[in-house]
TIKOLKOL-961883 format. One line per 5 residues: number of its first residue (from 1); their letters; for each residue x, y negated, z negated of C-alpha. Coordinates in Angstrom, 3 decimals, padded with zeros to 6 digits. Example, Ala and Ser with C-alpha at 12.3 -4.5 7.8 and 13.67 -1.06 7.14 Angstrom:
<atoms>
1	as	012.300:004.500:-007.800 | 013.670:001.060:-007.140
</atoms>
This chain:
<atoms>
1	xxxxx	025.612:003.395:010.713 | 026.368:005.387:007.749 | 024.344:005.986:004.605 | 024.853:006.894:000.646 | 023.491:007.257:-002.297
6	xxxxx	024.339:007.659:-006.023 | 026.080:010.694:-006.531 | 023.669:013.286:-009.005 | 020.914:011.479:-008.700 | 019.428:011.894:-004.946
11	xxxxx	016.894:014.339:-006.170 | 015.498:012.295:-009.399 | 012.152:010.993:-009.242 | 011.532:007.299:-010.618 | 015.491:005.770:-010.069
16	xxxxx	016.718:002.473:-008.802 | 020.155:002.105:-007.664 | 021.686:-001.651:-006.345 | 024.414:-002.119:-004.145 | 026.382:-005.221:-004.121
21	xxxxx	028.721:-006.739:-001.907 | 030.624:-010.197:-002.547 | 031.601:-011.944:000.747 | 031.895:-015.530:002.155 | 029.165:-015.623:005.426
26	xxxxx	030.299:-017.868:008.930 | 027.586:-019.385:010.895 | 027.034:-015.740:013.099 | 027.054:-013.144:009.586 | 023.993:-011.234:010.318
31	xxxxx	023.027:-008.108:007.448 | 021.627:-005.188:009.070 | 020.025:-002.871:006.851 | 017.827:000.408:006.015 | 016.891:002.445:002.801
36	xxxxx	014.014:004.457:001.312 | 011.819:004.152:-000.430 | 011.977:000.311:-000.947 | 013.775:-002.455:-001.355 | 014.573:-005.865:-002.167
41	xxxxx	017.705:-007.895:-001.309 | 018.502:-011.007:-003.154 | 021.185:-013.476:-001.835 | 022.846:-015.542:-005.410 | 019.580:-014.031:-007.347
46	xxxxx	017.490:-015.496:-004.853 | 014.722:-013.150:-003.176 | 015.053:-013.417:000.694 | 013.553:-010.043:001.619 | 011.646:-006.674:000.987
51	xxxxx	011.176:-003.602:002.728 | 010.953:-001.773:005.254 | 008.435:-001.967:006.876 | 007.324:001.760:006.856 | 008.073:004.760:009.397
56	xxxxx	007.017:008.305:009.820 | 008.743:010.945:008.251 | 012.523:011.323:009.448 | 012.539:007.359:010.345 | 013.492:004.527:009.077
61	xxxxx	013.053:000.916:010.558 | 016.014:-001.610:010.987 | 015.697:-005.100:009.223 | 018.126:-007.836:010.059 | 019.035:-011.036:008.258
66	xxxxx	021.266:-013.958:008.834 | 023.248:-015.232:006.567 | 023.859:-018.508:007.892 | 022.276:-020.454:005.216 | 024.643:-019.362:002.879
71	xxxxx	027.871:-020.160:005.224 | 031.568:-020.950:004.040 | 030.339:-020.048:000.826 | 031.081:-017.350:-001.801 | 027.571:-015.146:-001.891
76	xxxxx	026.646:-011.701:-003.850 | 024.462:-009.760:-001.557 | 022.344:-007.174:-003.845 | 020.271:-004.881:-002.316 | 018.098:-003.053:-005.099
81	xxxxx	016.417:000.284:-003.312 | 013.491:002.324:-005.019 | 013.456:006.000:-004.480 | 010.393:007.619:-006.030 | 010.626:011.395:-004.548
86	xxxxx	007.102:012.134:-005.049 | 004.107:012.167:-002.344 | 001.607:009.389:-002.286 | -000.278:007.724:000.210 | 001.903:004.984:000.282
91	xxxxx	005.418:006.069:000.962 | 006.527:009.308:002.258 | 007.971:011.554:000.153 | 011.957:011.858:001.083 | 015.669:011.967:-000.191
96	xxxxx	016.866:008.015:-000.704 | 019.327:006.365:001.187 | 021.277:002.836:001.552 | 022.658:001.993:005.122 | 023.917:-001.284:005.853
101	xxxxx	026.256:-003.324:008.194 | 027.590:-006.495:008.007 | 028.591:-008.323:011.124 | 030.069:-011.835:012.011 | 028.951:-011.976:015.622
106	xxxxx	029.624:-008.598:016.982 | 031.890:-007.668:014.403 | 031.707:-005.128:011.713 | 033.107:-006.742:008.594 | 031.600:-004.405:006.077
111	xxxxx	029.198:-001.264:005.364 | 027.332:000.329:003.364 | 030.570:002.167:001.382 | 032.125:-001.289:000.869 | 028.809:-002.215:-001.455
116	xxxxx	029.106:-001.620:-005.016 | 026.844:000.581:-006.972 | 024.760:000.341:-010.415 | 021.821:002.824:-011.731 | 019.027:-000.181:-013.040
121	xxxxx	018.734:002.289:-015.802 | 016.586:-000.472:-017.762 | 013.836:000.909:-015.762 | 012.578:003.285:-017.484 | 011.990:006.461:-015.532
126	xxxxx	009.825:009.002:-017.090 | 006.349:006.746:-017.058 | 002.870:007.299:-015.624 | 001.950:007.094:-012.207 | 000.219:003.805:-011.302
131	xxxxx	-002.203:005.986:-009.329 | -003.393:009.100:-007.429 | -002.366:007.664:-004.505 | 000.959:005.547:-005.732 | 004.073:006.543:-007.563
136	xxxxx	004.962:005.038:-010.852 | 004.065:002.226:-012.973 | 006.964:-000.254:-013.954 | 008.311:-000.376:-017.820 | 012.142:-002.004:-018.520
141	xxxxx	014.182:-002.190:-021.380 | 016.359:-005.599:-020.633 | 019.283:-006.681:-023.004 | 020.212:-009.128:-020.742 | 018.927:-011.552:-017.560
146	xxxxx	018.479:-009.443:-014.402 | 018.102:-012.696:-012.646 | 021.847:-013.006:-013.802 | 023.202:-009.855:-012.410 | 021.234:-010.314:-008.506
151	xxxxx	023.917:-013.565:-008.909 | 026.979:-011.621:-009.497 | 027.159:-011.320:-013.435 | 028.044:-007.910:-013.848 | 028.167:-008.487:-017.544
156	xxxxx	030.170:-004.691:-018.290 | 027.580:-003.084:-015.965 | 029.726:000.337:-015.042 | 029.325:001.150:-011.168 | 028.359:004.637:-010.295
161	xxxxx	029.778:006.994:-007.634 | 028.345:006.899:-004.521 | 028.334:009.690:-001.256 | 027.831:009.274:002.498 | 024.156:011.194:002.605
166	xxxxx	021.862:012.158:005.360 | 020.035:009.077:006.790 | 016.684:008.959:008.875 | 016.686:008.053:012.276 | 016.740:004.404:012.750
171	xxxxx	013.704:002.405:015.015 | 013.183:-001.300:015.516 | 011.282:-003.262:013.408 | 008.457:-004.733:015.282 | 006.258:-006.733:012.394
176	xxxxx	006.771:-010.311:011.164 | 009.087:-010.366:007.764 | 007.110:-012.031:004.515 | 007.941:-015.501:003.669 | 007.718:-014.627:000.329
181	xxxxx	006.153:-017.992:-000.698 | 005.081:-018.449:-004.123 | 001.803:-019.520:-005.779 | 001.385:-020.331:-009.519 | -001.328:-019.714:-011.818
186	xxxxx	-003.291:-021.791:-014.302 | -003.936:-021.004:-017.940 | -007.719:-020.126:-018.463 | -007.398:-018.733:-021.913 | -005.205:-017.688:-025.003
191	xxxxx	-005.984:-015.678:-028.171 | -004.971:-013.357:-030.416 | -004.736:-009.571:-029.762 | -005.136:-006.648:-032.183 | -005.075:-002.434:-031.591
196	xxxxx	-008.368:-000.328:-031.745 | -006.937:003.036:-032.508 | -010.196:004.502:-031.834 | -010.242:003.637:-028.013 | -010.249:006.604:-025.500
201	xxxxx	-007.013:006.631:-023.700 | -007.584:005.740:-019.682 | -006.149:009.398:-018.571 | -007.314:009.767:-014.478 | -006.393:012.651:-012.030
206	xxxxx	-003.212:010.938:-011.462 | -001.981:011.740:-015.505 | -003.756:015.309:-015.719 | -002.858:016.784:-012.868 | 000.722:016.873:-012.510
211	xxxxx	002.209:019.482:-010.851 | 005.318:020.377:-008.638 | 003.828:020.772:-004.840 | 000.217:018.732:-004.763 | 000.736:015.755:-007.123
216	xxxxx	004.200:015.354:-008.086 | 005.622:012.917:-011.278 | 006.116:013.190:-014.558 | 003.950:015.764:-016.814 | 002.202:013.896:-020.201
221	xxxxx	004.550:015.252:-022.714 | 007.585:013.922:-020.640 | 006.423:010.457:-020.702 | 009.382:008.061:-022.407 | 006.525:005.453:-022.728
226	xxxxx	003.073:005.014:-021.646 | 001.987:001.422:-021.036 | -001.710:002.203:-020.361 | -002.127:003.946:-022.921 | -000.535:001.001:-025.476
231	xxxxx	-002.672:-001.878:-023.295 | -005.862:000.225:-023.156 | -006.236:-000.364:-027.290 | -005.838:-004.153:-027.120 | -008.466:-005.819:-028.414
236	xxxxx	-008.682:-009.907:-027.292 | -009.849:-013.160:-029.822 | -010.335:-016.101:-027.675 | -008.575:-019.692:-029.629 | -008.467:-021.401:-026.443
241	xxxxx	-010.352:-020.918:-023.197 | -011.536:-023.514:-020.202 | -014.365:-023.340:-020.547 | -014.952:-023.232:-024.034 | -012.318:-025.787:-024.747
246	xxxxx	-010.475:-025.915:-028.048 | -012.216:-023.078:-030.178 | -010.017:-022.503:-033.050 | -006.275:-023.987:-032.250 | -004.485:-026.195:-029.527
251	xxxxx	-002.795:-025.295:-026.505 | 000.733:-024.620:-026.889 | 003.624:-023.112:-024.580 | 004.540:-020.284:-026.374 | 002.969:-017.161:-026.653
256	xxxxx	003.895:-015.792:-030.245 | 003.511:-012.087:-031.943 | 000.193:-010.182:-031.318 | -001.452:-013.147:-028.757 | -002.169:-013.242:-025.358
261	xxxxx	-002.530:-015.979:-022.706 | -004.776:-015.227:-020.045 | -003.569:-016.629:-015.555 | -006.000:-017.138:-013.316 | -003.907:-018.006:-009.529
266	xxxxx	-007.290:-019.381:-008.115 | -007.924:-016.294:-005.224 | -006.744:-012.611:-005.548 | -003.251:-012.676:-004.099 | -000.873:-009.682:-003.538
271	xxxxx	002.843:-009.745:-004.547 | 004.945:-010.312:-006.858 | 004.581:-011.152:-010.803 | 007.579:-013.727:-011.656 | 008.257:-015.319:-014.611
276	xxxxx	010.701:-017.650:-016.212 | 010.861:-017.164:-020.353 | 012.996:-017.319:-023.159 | 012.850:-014.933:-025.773 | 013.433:-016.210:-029.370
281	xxxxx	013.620:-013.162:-030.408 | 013.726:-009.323:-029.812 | 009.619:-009.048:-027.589 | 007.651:-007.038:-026.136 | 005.631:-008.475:-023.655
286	xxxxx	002.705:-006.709:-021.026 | 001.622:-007.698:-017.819 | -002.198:-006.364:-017.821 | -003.952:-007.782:-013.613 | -006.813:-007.240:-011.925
291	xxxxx	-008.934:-009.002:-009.530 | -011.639:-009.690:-011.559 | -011.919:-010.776:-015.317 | -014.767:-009.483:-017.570 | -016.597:-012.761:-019.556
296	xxxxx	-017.735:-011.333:-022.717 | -019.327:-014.129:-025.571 | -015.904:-014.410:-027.689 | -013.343:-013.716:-025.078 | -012.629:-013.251:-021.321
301	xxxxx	-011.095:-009.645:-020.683 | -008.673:-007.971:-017.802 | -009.271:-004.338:-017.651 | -006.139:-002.811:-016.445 | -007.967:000.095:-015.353
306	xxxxx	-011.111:-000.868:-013.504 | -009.504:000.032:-010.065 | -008.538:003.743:-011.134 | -004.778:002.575:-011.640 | -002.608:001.292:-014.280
311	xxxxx	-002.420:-002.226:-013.593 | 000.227:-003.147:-016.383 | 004.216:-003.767:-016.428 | 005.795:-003.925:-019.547 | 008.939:-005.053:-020.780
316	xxxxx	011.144:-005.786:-023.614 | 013.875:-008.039:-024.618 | 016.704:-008.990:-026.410 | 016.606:-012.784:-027.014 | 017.835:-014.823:-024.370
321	xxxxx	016.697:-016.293:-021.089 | 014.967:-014.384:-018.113 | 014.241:-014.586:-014.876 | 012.019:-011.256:-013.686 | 010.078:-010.396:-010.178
326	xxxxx	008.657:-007.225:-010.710 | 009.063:-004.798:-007.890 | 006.130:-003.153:-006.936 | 003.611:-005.109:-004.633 | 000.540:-005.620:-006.938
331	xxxxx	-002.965:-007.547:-006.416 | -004.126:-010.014:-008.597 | -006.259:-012.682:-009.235 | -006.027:-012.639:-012.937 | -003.207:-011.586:-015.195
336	xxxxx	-002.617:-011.319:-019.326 | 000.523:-012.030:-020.953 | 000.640:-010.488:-024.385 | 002.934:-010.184:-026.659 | 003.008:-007.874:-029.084
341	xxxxx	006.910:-008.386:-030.776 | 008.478:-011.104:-031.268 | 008.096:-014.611:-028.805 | 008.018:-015.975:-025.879 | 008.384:-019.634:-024.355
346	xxxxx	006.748:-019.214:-020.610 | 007.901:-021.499:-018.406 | 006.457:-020.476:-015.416 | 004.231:-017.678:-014.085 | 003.948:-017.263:-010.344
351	xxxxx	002.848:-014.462:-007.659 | 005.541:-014.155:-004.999 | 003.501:-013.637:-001.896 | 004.300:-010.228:000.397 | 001.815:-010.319:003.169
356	xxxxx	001.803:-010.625:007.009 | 002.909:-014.445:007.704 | 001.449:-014.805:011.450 | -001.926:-015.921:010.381 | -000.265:-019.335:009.067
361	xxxxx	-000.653:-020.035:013.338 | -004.551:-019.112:013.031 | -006.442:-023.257:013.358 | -010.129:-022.907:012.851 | -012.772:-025.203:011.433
366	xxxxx	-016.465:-024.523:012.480 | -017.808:-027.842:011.460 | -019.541:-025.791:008.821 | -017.906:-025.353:005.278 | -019.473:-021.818:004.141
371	xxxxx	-018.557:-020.712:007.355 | -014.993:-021.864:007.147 | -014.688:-020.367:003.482 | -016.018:-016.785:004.806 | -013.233:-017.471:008.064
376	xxxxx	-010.631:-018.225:005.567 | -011.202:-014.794:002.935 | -011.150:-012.829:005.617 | -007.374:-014.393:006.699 | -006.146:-013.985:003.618
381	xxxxx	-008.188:-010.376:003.149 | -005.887:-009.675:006.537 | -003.015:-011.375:005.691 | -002.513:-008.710:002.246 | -003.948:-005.604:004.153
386	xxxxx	-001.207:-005.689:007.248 | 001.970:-006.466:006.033 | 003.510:-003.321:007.879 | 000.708:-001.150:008.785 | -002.927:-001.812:008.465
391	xxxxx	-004.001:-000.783:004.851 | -008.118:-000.814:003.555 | -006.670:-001.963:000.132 | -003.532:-003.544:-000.745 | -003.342:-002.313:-004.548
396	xxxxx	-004.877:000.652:-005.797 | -003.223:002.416:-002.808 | -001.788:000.402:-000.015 | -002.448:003.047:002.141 | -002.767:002.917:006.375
401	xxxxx	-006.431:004.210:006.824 | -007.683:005.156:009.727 | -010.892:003.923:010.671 | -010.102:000.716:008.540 | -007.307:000.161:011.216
406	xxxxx	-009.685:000.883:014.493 | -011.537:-002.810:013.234 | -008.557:-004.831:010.920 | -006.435:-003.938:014.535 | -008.959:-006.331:015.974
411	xxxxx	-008.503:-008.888:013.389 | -004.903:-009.060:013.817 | -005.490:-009.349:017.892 | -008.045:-012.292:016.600 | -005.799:-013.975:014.277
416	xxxxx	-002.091:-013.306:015.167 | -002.626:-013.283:019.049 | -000.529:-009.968:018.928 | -000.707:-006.486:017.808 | 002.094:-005.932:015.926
421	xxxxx	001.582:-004.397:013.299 | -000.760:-001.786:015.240 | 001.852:-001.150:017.522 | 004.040:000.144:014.276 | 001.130:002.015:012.688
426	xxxxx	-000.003:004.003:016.375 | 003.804:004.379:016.554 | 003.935:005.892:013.123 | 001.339:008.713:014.074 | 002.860:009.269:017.091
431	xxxxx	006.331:009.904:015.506 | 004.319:011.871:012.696 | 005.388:015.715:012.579 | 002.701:017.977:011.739 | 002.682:018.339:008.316
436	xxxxx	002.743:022.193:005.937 | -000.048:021.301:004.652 | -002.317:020.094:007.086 | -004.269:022.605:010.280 | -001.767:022.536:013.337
441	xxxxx	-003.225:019.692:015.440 | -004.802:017.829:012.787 | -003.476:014.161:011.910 | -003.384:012.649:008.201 | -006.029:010.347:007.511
446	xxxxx	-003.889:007.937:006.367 | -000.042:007.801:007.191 | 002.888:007.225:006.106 | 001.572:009.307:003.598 | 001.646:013.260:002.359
451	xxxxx	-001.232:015.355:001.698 | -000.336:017.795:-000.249 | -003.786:018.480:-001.099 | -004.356:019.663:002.414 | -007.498:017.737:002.465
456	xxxxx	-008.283:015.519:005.653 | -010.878:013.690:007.491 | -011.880:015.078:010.785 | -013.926:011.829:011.561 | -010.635:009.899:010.931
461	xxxxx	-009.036:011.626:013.583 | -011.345:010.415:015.889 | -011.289:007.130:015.202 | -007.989:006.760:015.847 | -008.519:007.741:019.386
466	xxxxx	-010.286:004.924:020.117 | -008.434:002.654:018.663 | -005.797:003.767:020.541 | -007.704:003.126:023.488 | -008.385:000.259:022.358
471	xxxxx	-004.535:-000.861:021.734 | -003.750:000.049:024.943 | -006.629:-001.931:027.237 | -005.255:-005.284:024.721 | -001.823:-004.869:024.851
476	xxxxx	-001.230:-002.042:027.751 | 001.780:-000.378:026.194 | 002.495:002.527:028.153 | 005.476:003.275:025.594 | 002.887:003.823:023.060
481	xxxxx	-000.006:005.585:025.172 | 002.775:007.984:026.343 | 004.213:008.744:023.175 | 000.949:009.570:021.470 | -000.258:011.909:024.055
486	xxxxx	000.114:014.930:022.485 | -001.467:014.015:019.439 | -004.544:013.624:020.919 | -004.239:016.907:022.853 | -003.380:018.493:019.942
491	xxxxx	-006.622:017.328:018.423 | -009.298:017.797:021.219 | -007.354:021.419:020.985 | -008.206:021.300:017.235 | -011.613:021.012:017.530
496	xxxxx	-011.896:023.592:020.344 | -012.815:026.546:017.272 | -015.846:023.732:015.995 | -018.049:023.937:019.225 | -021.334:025.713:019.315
501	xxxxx	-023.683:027.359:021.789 | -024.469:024.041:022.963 | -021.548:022.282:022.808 | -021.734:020.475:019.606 | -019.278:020.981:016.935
506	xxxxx	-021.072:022.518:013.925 | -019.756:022.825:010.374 | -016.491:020.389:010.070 | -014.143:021.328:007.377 | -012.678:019.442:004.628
511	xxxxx	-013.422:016.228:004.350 | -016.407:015.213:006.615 | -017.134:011.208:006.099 | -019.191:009.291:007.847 | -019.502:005.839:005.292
516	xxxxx	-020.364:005.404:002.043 | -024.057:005.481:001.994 | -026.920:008.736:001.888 | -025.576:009.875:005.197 | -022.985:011.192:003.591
521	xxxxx	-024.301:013.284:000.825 | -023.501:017.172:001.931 | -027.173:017.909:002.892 | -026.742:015.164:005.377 | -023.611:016.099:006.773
526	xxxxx	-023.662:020.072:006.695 | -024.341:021.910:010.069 | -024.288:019.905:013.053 | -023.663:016.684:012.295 | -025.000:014.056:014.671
531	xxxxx	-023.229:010.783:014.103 | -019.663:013.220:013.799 | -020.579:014.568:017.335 | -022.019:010.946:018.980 | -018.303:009.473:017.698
536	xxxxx	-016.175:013.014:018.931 | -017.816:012.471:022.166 | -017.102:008.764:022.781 | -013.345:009.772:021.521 | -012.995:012.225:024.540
541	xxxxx	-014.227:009.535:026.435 | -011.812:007.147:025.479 | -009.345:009.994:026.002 | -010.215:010.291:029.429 | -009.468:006.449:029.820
546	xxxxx	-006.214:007.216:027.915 | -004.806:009.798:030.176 | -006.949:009.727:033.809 | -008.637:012.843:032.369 | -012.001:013.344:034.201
551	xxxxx	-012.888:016.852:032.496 | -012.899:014.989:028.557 | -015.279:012.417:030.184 | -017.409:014.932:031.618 | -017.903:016.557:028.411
556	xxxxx	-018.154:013.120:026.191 | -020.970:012.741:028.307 | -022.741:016.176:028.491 | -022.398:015.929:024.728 | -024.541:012.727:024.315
561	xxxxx	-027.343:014.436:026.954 | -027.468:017.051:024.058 | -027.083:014.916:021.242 | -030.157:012.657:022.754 | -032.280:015.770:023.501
566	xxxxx	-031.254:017.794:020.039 | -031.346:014.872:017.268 | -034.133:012.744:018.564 | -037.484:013.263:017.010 | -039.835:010.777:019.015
571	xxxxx	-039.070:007.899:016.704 | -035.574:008.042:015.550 | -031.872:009.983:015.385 | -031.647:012.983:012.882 | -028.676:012.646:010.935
576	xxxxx	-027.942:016.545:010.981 | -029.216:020.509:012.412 | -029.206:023.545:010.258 | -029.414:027.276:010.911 | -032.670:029.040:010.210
581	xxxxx	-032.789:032.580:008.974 | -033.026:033.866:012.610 | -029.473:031.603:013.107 | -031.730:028.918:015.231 | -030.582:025.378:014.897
586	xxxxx	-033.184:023.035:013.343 | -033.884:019.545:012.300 | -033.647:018.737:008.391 | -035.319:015.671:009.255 | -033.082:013.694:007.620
591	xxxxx	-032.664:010.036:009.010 | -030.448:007.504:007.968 | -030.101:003.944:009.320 | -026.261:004.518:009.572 | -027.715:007.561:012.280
596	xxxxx	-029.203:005.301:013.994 | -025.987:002.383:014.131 | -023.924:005.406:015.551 | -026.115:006.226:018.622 | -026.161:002.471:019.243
601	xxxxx	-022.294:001.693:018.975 | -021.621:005.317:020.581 | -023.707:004.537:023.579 | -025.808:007.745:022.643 | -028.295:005.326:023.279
606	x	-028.763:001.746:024.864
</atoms>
């Protein structure tokens, strides 16, 4: 299979590129396909898939589609791919590409050369970041339907030359692909809007610290446009709301200059934002989410920023009628509409739905309806969080955690009956390479992802020994356990230079995390730190499982004889040791109840 790309533009940060093919499917036309970042591939303007799922650096997973639903008849195939060449914790930072075949049964009928392509230069490319730990926020400048175009209506769109590139190594895909179902919202509120000059611009880590290695984007005074900064002045005048009823005007469907309507889509969902308008005029519309809304006396209110992203997409218009998905998977339970130019008639507003589809096979009911209700947030907590790896949030960051992934690994087992998704994420930090920035043996705390901070978490690391433990004594894939052995050599040999006199490890580096409570205020973690040694001990444990390793289970265990005899004081666990003046290790007598849950679940203690 054989890859390109836009010629002149491989090394941009921020562009979109589509590639379109026209063809006429048979029963057996299968599309195979792989590209980075992201993508989306519509079939006649209709959305039938996104990807890939993700893949350590120097890999790319394979995603297959029939085509027989479209048989004997004339179809456009556009494939729109994402390249944002910076680091973030979502995506790894790498050159784009566009591979693709097209078979009818065994038969190559097309690749990726015979596609057409088109720079979506109505995206606007010099914007914000969304956040520290995404790429870029979403702003486009439309004179015509894009909705159109996915179809086949080039409308005078001018292709752009394209080059056989370098292309990652290809690996199967082993997770479920989204249904992509769709889930509309009801209108809580409308009102007008008006701009407070005189509020402080939102400006986080992600907009002030720009630079070319650690945090890469756009710098401030490059930004074409900066939709958080034009949202953060709104200011919101309820007419309408449901619960105050009719306060100063009816209902109506159009949202005119300077007002706002206000969705609510009953639950926080992640996806999608799609809407079907008409513009009567030239507009300028925002899309301002969250998962909460704000209830002040006159108004409700969506902060765009109370997550520590940008949660807005803006667009303009030229009059005529639309049909827009945005691109980038976003959470929301509530979203704004305001327009601030001209008018809009919104037909419908909907969340396209891009989470894992297996738990739709989960049947429960516990004869008890709070019970069921808890049962059913955490599916649909699940179902957004494990999509392609297992993430601990899927907006701010969408990032695969470790830790998070040793427990929401034991959902999916619960609620899916398989592991799939686990198997891709262990597979992904097998595959990882060790990374510039990062101590040789250490692992990223979250992957795919690049830290080019060169911060990690030790604890992390350990974690995801167990759960690979874990993985295997559910599933026993020896492809897996065998592939990922010399991570976890190459972090017991990390933590060789950490062991003291009495075969602790004593003062951790970087980022030393325990949970978010007292335990982990620096006066609680510095020195030896207990729970960090009762959880590095069970991990050589569960090593010694792993690989038939008696010597790590010797020592897992002479470390909890020391723990037990160095951090107990008669009543409870100390949380950490310091040195003395005369370099003696003492207690700080400092006990937390989290201490105290890690000697239990460690089997420090029974």
């Amino acid at each position: 299979m054989k890859a390109i790309w836009a010629k002149k533009l491989r090394n941009e940060k921020n562009i979109m590129i589509t590639f379109q093919y026209t063809m006429t499917p048979s029963e057996d036309t299968s599309l195979s396909l792989a590209a980075s970042n992201l993508y989306r591939l519509f079939v006649d303007g209709e959305l039938i898939g996104y990807g890939p799922a993700r893949a350590a650096h120097g890999y790319s997973r394979l995603d297959n589609y029939s085509l027989a639903k479209w048989a004997a008849r004339e179809v456009v195939l556009s494939v729109e791919v994402h390249s944002a060449n910076v680091n973030t914790f979502y995506v790894v930072d790498e050159a784009p590409f566009f591979a693709a075949e097209i078979k009818n049964g065994e038969n190559i009928v097309a690749t990726a050369e015979d596609f057409t392509a088109y720079h979506m230069t109505e995206r606007v490319q010099k914007v914000r970041r969304f956040s520290f730990q995404r790429s870029f926020t979403e702003i486009y400048h439309l004179q015509k339907n894009p909705g159109s175009f996915y179809a086949g209506k080039v409308d005078g769109r001018i292709p752009v030359e394209t080059e056989i590139v370098d292309m990652n190594q290809l690996l199967p895909r082993y997770v479920s692909y989204p249904m992509l179902d769709r889930c509309s919202a009801a209108l809580v509120e409308w009102g007008a809007i008006g701009f407070d000059p005189d509020i402080k611009p939102w400006r986080d880590r992600a907009y002030f610290n720009i630079d070319p290695v650690t945090l890469k984007g756009f710098y401030p005074d490059e930004l074409e446009e900066d939709s958080g900064e034009e949202a953060g002045q709104f200011t919101y005048t309820a007419g309408w709301n449901v619960k105050g009823g009719n306060l100063t005007g009816e209902e109506n469907s159009k949202i005119g200059r300077m007002s706002y309507r206000i969705y609510d889509f009953g639950r926080t969902l992640t996806g999608f934002f799609s809407l079907k308008l008409k513009a009567n005029a030239d507009t300028t519309l925002y899309i301002i989410f969250d998962e909460v809304v704000t209830e002040h006396k006159t108004h409700m209110e969506v902060s765009p920023f109370r997550n520590d992203c940008c949660n807005v997409v803006k667009y303009t218009f030229a009059a005529g009628d639309y049909e827009l998905i945005t691109f980038e998977a976003n959470s929301a339970r509530y979203a704004t509409v305001v327009v601030t130019e001209g008018n809009v008639r919104l037909d419908n507003f909907e969340m396209v739905l891009y989470e894992n589809p297996d738990v739709s096979d989960f049947v429960y009911d516990y004869g008890d309806e709070r019970l069921n209700k808890i049962v059913s947030a955490a599916i649909n907590s699940f179902a957004q969080n494990a999509v392609d790896v297992l993430m601990d949030c899927p907006s701010r960051e969408r990032a695969g955690w470790l830790c998070d992934s040793y427990f929401s690994s034991r959902a999916e087992a619960l609620f899916t009956g398989k592991n799939l998704v686990e198997k891709s994420f262990l597979e992904n930090y097998a595959l990882c390479p060790q990374s510039p920035f990062l101590p040789e043996g250490m692992i990223p705390m979250c992957y795919p992802a690049d830290h080019n901070d060169r911060k990690y978490i030790p604890n992390w690391s350990m974690w995801y020994i167990l759960e690979l433990n874990n993985y295997w004594k559910r599933t026993g894939d020896e492809a897996i356990r065998a592939l990922s052995k010399e991570k976890v050599y190459g972090l017991i040999q990390f933590f060789e230079k950490y062991y003291n006199e009495y075969g602790l490890l004593e003062n951790l580096e970087s980022w030393v995390f325990i949970e978010w409570s007292k335990c982990n205020q620096q006066d609680y973690k510095k020195g030896v730190n207990y729970p960090s040694n009762m959880l590095w001990a069970s991990a050589l444990e569960a090593a010694a499982e792993l690989y038939d390793d008696p010597l790590l289970a010797r020592r897992g265990a002479d470390m909890k004889k020391t723990i037990r005899e160095l951090s107990w004081n008669g009543e409870f666990f100390e949380d950490n040791a310091i040195r003395d003046e005369d370099g003696r290790l003492v207690k700080t007598n400092h006990t937390t109840e989290t201490c105290q849950y890690y000697a239990f679940y460690f089997d420090t203690i029974s």
